[in-house]
N, C-alpha and C positions, 0 to 999 in steps of 0.2 A: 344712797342719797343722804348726805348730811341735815342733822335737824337744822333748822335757824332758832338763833341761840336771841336772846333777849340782850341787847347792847347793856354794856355798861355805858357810864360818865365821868368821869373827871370834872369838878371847879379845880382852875389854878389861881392861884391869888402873885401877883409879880407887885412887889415894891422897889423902885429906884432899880429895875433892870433886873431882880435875880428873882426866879422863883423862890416864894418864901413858905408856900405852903400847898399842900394839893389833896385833895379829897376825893375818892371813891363814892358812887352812888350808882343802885341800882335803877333810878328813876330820872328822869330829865327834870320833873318838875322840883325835886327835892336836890341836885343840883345847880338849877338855875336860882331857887328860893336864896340858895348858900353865896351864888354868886352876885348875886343884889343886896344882898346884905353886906358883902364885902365890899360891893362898889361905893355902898354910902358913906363908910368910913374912909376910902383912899384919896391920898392927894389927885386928884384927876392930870396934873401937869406931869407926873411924873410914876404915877401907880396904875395899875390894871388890876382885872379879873374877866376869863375866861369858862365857857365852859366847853369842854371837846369831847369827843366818841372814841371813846377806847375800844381797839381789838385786841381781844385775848384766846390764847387758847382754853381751852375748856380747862385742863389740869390745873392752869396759873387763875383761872377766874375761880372756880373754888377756892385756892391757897390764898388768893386775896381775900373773898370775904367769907374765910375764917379767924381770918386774922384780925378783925376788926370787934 
């Protein structure tokens, strides 16, 4: 039986159509925090920010947050 792994998250910040930037977190709340602060600053007619649930595999989710 596989353990259940603790989700990661992604904020993505998209200006004028292209993602501009994207951030890793192991918390919802410390992504969502990331993506409200992004929202305050974007043009709303034409900027976003997201937050999504990333799946990883176990090997790639270590490799990512040692890399940070």
């Amino acid at each position: 039986m596989r353990k259940r792994q603790m989700p990661l998250w992604v904020a993505v910040k998209i200006e004028r159509g292209y993602v501009c930037e994207a951030r890793l977190f192991e918390s919802l709340d410390a992504a969502q925090k990331t993506e409200r602060r992004w929202q305050a600053r974007l043009n709303p007619d034409y900027d976003g920010a997201a937050v999504v649930k990333g799946h990883f595999t176990a090997s790639l989710k270590r490799k990512l947050l040692a890399s940070r």
